[in-house]
C-alpha positions in Angstrom: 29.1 18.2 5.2 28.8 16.1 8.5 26.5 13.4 8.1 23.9 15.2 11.1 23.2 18.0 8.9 22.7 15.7 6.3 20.3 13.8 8.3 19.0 16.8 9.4 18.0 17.9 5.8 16.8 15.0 4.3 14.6 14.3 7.1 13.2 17.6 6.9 12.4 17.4 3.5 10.6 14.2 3.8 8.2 15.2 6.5 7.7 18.6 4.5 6.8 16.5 1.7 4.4 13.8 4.1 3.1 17.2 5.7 2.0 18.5 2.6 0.4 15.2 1.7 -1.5 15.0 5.0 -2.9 18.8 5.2 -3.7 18.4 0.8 -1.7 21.3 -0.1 -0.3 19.5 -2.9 -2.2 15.8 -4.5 0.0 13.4 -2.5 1.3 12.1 -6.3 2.8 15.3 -6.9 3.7 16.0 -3.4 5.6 12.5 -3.4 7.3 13.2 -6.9 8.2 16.5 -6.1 9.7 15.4 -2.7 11.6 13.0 -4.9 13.2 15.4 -7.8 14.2 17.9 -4.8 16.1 14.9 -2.4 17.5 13.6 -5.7 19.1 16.8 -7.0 20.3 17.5 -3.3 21.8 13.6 -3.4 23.7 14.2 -6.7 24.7 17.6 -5.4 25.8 17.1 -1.8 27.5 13.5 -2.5 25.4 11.9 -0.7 25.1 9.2 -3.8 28.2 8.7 -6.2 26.2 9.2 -9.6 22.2 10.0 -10.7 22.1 6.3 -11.5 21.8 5.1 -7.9 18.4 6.3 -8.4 17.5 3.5 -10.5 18.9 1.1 -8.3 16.9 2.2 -5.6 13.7 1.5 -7.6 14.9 -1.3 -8.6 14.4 -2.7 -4.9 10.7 -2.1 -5.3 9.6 -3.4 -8.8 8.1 -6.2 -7.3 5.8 -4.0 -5.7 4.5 -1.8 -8.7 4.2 -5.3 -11.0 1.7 -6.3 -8.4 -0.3 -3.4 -8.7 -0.5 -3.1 -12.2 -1.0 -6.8 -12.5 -4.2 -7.0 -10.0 -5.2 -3.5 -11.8 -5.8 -5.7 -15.0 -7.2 -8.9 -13.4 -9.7 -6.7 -11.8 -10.8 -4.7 -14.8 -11.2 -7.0 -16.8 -13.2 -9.4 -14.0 -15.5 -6.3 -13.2 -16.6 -5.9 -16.8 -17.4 -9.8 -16.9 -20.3 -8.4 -14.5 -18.9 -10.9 -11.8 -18.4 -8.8 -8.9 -22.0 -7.4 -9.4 -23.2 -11.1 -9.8 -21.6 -12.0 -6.4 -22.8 -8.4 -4.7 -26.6 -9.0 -5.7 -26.5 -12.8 -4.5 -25.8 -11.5 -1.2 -28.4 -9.1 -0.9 -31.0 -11.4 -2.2 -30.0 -13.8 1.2 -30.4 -11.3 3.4 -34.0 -10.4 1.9 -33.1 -6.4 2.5 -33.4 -6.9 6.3 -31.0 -3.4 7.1 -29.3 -5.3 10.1 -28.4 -8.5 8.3 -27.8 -6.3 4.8 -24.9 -4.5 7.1 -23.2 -7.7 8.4 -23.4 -9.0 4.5 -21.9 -6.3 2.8 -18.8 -6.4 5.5 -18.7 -10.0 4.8 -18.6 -9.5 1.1 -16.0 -6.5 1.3 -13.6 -8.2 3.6 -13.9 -11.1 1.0 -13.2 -9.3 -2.3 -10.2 -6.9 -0.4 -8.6 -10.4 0.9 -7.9 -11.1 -2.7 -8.6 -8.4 -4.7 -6.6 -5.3 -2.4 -8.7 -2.3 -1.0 -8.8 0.0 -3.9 -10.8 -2.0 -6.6 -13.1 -3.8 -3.6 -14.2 -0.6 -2.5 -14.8 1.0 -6.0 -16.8 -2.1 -6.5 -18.6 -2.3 -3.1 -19.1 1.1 -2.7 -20.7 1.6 -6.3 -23.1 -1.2 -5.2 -23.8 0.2 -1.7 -25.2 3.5 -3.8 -27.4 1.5 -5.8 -28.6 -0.6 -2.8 -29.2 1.9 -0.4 -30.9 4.3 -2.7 -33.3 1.2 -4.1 -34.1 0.4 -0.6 -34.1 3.4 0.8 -31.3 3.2 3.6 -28.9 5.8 5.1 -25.6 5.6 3.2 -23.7 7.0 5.9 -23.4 3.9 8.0 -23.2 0.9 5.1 -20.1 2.9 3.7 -18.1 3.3 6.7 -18.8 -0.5 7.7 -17.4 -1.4 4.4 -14.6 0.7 4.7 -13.7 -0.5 8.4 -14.0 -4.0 7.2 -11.4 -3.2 4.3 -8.9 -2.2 6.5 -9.1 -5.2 8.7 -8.9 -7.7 5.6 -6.0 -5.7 4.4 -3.5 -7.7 6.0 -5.2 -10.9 5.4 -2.8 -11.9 2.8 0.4 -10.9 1.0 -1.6 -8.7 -1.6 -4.6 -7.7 0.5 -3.7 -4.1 0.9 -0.6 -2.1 -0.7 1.0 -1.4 3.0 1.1 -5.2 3.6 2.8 -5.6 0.4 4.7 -3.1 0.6 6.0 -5.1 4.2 5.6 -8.4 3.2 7.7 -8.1 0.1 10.5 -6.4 1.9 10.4 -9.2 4.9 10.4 -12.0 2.3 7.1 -13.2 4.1 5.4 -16.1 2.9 2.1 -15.9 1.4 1.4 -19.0 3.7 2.0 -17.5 6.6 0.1 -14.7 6.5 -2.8 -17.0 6.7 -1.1 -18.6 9.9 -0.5 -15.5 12.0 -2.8 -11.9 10.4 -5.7 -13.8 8.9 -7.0 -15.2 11.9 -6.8 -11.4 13.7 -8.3 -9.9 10.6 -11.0 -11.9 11.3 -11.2 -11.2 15.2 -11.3 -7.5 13.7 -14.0 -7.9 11.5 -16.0 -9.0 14.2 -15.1 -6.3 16.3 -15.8 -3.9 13.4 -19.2 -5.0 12.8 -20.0 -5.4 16.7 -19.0 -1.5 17.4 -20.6 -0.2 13.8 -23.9 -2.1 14.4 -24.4 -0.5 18.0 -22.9 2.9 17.0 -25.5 3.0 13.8 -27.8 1.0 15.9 -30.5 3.8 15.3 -30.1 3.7 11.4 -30.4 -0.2 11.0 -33.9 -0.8 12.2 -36.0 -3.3 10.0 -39.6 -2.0 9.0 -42.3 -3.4 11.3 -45.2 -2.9 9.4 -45.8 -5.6 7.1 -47.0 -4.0 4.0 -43.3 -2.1 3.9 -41.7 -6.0 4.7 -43.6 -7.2 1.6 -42.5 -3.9 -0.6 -38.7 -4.3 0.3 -38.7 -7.9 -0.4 -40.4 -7.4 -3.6 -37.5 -5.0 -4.2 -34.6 -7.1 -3.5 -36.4 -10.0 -5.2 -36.8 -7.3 -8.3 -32.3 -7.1 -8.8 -31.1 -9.0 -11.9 -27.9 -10.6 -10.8 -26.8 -11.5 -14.3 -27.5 -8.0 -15.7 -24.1 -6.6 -16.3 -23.1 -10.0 -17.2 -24.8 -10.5 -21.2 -21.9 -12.6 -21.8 -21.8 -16.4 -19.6 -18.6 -17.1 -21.8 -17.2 -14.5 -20.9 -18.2 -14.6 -17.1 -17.2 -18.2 -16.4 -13.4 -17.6 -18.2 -13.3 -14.4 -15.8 -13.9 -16.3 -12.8 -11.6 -19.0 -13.7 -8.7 -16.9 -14.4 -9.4 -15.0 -11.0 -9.4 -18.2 -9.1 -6.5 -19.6 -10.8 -4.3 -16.1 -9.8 -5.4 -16.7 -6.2 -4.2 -20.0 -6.3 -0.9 -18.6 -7.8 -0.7 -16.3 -4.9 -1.1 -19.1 -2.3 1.4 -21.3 -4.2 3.7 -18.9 -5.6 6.5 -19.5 -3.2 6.3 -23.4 -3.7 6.6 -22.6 -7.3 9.6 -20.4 -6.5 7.8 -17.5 -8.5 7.3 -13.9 -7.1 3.5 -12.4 -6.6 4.6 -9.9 -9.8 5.2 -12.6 -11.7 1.8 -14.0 -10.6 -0.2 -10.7 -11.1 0.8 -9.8 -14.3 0.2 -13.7 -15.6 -3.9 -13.3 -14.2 -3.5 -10.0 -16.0 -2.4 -11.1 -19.2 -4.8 -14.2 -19.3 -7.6 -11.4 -19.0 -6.1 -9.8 -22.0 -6.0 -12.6 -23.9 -9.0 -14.0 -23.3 -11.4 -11.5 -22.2 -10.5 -8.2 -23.5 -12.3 -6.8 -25.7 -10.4 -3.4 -25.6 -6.7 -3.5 -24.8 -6.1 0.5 -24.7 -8.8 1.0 -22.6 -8.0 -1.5 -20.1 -4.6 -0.8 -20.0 -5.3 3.5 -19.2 -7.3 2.1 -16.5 -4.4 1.1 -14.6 -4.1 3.0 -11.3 -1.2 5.2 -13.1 -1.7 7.9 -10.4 -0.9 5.2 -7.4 2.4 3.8 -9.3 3.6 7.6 -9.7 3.1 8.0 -6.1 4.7 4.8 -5.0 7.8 5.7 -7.7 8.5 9.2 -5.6 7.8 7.7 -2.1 10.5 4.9 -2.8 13.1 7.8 -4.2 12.2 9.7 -1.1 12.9 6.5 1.6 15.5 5.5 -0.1 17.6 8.7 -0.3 16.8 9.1 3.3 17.9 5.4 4.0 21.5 6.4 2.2 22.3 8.8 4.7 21.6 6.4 7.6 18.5 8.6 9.2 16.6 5.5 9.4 19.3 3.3 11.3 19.9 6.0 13.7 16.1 6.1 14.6 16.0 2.1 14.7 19.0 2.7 16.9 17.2 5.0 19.0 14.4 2.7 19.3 16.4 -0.4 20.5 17.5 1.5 23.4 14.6 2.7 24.1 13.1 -0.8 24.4 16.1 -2.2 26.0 15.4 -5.1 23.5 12.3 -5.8 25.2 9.9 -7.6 22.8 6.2 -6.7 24.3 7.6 -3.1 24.7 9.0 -3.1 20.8 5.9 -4.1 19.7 3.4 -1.7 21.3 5.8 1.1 20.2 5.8 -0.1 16.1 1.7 -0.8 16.6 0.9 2.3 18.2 3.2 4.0 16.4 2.5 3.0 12.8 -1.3 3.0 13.6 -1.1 6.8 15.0 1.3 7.8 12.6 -1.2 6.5 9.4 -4.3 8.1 10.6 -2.6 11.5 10.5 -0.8 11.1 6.8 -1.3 8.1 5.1 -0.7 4.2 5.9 1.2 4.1 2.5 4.4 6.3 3.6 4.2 5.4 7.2 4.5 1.5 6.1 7.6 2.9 3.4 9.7 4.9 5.8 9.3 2.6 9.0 10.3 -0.8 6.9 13.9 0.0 6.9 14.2 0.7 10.7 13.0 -2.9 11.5 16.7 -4.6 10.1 18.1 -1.8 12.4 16.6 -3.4 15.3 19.1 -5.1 16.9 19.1 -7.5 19.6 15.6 -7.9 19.0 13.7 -10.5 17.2 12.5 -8.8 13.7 9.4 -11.5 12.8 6.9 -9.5 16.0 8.0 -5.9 14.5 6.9 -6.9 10.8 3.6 -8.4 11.8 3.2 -4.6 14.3 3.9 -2.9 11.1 1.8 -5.1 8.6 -1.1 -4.6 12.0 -0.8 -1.2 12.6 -0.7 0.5 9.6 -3.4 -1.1 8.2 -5.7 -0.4 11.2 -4.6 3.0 11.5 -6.2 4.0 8.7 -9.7 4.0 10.1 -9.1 6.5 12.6 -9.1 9.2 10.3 -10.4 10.4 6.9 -7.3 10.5 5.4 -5.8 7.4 7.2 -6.9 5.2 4.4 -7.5 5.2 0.6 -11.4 3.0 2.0 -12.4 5.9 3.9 -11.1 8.5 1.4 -13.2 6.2 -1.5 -16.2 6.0 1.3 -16.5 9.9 2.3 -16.1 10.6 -1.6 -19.1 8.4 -2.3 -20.8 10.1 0.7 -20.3 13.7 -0.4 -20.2 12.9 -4.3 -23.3 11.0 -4.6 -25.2 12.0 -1.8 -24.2 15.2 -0.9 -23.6 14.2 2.9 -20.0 16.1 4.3 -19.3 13.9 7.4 -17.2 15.7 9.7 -14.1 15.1 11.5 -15.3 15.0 15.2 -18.4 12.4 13.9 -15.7 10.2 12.2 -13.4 10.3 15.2 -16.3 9.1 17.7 -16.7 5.8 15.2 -13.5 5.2 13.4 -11.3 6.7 16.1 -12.1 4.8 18.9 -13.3 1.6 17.1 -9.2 2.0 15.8 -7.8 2.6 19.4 -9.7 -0.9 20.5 -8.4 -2.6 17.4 -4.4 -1.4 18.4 -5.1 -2.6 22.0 -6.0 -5.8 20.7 -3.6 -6.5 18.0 -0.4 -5.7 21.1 -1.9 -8.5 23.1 -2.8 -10.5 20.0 1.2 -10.3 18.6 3.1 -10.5 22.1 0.9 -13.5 23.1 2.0 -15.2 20.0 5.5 -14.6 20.6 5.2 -15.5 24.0 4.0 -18.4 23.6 6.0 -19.9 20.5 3.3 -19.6 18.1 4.8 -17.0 16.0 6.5 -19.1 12.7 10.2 -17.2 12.4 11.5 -16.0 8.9 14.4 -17.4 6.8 
């Protein structure tokens, strides 16, 4: 079979598969695995890999990034059940005295903190557990303290190596340096942030108005006075060696290349240490493991890296190098604009998978600016929809779960959509004014 109708197969069984993710025909685990079994059988049976056991060899690529997952999965468990997220979440309220504009910026603060080093998922199962209790104590509108928390998630996602699973995903096959991650994304993250909370706080603007009468003042601040910071934490032993073992892993995450150690390696050590000396129940910790995100990740990297093998990928990153005529500012507003677009209509997780392997097909072209658009784009993509990211999908569920509020594509496009299309405008400039001008460290 000629290697365009191969091409032309595989490719259409991948987007089949990332279309029936994207619409939620199929749960995108099942969707991904049963992508997977179909390419695999077709691989075997067309040729297109000498033996079954390729398989495993592609996977093997990847391990790195599924020890990191179940690693933090662990570490954060087992740190939650400490009570000393809950303990940090209540110490910020109590500074802001329940004021709704200052409570806003806090709890943005606090989640871009806790997804720098903890990743989005367990930050905003944490903050957005809290945000319920909050907002129903102190009587505030959810809808606008759990979008701001899952806008700020997305821009710390690509604070660090770990921060979010697309910029591990890109960072692991890049062979960037944790170091450098705080050199060139943390100090956009942060310019996002900013921008998040400057474009939430004037779009909600109507929902974040203090109380003026000063009976109501006294009654709120009573209220925020009135949260026990140390109530899910009976157990100071058991709280201090938490924080310990979570500070020592982020130290391990900083140092790991100068200790020539992967992030896996790392993860699973903080993890371990929490087993050791904090669990109380191994089993139960353990099924707690995000099993359904590892599953998904297993059949996303059979389905890339089938497609990979019969060169699909290479001939799109040769299209693309053309098409740029190995102009830099022009490469990297195509990967920004295109990862960003592309993740708000499936998912940032594929998008990040099946665009990696086109950026060693750029040729003639610098590859250090077209990680750092993929890392960038994907990551703030997923706020334009509510599917982009897994914050928004954890937000609306909390919205519609809890509260019974169904928020509705057009009234998340008028917030996340355009706050997303001013993010991707910013991040071009911000990465080919780097480049321009030197600043942008290159890779070994």
């Amino acid at each position: 079979m000629s290697p365009t109708i191969l091409q032309l197969i595989f490719g259409s069984l991948m987007l089949l598969t990332y279309g029936l993710i994207a619409f939620g025909i199929l749960h995108k685990t099942v969707a991904a695995l049963s992508g997977a079994l179909v390419l695999a059988a077709l691989a075997v049976f067309l040729g297109v890999i000498p033996e079954y056991d390729k398989i495993h060899e592609l996977l093997g690529h990847d391990l790195n990034v599924l020890g990191v997952i179940i690693g933090t999965s662990l570490l954060v468990d087992l740190a939650g059940q400490s009570g000393l997220f809950h303990f940090l979440a209540i110490k910020v309220v109590k500074k802001t005295g329940g004021d709704p504009v200052r409570l806003f910026l806090a709890l943005q603060l606090f989640t871009f903190g806790l997804t720098a080093v903890l990743t989005i998922v367990p930050a905003m199962l944490i903050v957005s557990g809290l945000v319920l209790v909050i907002c129903r104590n102190l009587r505030l509108p959810l809808t606008p303290y759990l979008l701001g928390i899952a806008f700020s998630s997305n821009a710390a996602a690509f604070c660090t190596f770990a921060s979010g699973l697309p910029t591990l995903m890109i960072g692991s096959a890049a062979k960037i340096p944790y170091v450098q991650f705080l050199q060139v994304s943390l100090p956009f993250a942060l310019v996002s942030l900013v921008v998040c909370y400057l474009f939430t706080r004037r779009f909600f603007r109507k929902d974040l108005r203090a109380p003026s009468d000063p009976e109501e003042k006294k009654i709120l601040q009573e209220t925020v006075e009135a949260f026990d910071e140390w109530a899910l934490a009976p157990d100071r032993g058991a709280f201090i060696r938490a924080a310990t073992i979570l500070a020592l892993t982020i130290l391990g995450f900083a140092f790991a290349g100068v200790l020539h150690l992967g992030l896996d390696f790392i993860a699973f050590g903080g993890g371990v240490l929490m087993l050791l000396f904090h669990g109380k129940s191994v089993e139960k910790t353990i099924a707690k493991v995000n099993w359904t995100v590892i599953l998904f990740f297993t059949g996303l990297f059979v389905i890339v890296g089938l497609v990979k093998e019969v060169h699909l990928l290479d001939r799109i990153a040769s299209s693309l190098t053309s098409m740029t005529g190995q102009s830099v500012p022009l490469a990297v507003t195509i990967f920004t604009w295109f990862s960003g677009i592309a993740s708000a209509i499936v998912d940032n997780i594929p998008v990040a998978a099946t665009m990696i392997p086109m950026v060693p097909g750029m040729e003639g072209i610098p590859h250090e600016p077209l990680w750092w658009s993929l890392i960038l784009g994907s990551n703030l993509g997923g706020s334009a929809t509510p599917i982009g990211s897994i914050s928004c999908v954890i937000a609306l569920h909390a919205l519609d779960h809890e509260a019974g509020i169904k928020l509705g594509w057009g009234t998340f496009l008028a917030v996340g959509g355009v706050l997303t299309l001013i993010q991707l405008t910013l991040a071009c400039l911000y990465l080919i004014g780097l480049f321009s001008l030197g600043l942008m460290p290159p890779l070994s």
